[in-house]
C-alpha positions as CSV (number, residue, x, y, z in Angstrom):
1,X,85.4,78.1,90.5
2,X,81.6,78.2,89.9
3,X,80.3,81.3,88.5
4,X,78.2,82.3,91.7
5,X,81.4,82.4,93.9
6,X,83.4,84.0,90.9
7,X,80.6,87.0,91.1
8,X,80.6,87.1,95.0
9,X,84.7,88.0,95.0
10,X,83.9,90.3,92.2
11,X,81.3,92.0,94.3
12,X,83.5,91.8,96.9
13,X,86.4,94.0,95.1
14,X,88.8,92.0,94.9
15,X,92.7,93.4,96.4
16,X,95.3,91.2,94.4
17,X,99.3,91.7,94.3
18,X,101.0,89.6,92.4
19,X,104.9,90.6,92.6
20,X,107.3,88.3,90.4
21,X,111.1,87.7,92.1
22,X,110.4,90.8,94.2
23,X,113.6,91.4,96.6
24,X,112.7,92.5,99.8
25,X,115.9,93.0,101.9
26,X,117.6,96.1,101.3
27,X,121.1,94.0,101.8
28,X,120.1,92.6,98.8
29,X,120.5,95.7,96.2
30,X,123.3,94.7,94.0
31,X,120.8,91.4,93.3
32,X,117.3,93.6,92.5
33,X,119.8,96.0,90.5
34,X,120.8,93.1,88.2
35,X,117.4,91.2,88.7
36,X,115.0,94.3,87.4
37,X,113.9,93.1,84.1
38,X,112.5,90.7,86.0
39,X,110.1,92.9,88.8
40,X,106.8,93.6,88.3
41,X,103.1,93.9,90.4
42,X,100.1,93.3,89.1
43,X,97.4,94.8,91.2
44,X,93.6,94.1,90.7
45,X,90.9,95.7,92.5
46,X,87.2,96.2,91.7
47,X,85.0,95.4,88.7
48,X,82.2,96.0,86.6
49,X,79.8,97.5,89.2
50,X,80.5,100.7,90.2
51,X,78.6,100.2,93.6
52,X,81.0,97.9,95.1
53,X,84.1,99.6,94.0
54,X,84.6,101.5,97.1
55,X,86.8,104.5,98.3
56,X,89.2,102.6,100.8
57,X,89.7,99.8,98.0
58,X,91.6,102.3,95.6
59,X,93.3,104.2,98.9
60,X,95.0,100.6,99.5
61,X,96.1,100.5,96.1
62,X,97.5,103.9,96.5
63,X,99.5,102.9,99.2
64,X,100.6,99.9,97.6
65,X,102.0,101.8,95.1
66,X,103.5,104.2,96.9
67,X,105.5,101.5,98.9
68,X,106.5,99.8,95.7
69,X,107.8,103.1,94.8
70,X,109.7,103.7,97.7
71,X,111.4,100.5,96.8
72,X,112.8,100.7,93.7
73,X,109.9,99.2,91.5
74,X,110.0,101.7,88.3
75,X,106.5,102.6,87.6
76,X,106.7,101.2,84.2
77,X,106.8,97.7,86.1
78,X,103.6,98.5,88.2
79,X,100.5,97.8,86.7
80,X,97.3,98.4,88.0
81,X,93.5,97.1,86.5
82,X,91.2,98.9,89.3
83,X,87.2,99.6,88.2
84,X,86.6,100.6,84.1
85,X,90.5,101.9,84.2
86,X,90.6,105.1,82.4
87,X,86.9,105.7,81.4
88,X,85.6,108.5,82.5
89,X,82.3,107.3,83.7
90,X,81.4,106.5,87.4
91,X,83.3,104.1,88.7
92,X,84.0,104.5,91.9
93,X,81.4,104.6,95.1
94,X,82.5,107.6,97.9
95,X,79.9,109.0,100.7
96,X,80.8,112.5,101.8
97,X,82.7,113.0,105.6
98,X,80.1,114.5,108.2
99,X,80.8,117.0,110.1
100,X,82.9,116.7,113.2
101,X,80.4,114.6,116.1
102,X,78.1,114.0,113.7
103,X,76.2,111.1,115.1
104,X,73.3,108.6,114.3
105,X,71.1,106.4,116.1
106,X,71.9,103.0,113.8
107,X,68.8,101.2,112.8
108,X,66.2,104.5,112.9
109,X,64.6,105.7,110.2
110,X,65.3,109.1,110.8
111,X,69.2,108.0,110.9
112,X,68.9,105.9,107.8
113,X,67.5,109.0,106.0
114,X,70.2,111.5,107.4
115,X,73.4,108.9,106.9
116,X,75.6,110.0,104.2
117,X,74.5,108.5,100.5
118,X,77.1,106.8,98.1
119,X,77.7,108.7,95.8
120,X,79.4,107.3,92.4
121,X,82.3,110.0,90.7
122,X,85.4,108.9,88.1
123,X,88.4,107.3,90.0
124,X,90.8,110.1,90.5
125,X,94.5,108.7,89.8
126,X,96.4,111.0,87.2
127,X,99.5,109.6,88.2
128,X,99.0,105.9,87.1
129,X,98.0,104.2,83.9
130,X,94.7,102.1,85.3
131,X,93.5,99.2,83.2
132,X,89.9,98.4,83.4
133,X,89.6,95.3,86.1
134,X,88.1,93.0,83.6
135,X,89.1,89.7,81.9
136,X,89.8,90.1,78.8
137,X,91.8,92.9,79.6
138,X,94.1,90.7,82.4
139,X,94.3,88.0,79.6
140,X,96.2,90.3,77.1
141,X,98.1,91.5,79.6
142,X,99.3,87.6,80.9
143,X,99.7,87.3,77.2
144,X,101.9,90.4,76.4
145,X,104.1,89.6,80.1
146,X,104.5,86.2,77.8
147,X,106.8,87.9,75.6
């Protein structure tokens, strides 16, 4: 992979799951029961630019979690790398809702200047341990799942 497409996926916040032996049929319990060790996801999402680390990225990681959750993956076995992880700088690009029938003419000025600006805050997600989406950070973890 050449650099220049490297950086577009990265720009384009990346969604990856990655779930190893990850039993889907409920039929199937007695089998995930004795198989757990063995379950984990690895989700990956965002980067090093804060701009293109959007709102509706992290919400489908929340729901991915959630439905891993719901079956049966301990959180222990879940492991997120979204944006710079835990740091609490800016990481995370949000516009605010407009009012109900708020509407704009596309492609005014007047509508550019009124639409709702990004605005960058801290990703908000006390209930899970996030990793910083980087590379050297996925390497040790690939190297610690090793073990």
């Amino acid at each position: 992979m050449t650099e220049r497409s490297w950086t577009g996926i990265r720009a384009g916040c990346v969604l990856v799951l990655a779930v190893l032996g990850f039993v889907s049929s409920a039929a199937s319990q007695d089998r995930t029961d004795a198989r757990a060790g063995a379950i984990h996801a690895l989700l990956i999402n965002g980067g090093n630019q804060p701009a293109s680390n959007y709102l509706s990225h992290l919400q489908h990681l929340q729901g991915m979690v959630d439905l891993l959750r719901r079956r049966g993956i301990p959180s222990e076995r879940i492991h997120v790398f979204s944006a710079d992880g835990e740091d609490p700088a800016a990481d995370l690009a949000t516009r605010h809702t407009p009012p109900p029938n708020f509407g704009l003419i596309e492609d005014t000025s007047l509508g550019k200047r009124l639409r709702p600006s990004v605005q960058l805050v801290d990703t908000p997600w006390p209930a899970v341990k996030l990793h910083p989406a980087r590379l050297e950070a996925l390497r040790q973890w690939f190297d610690a799942a090793r073990q």
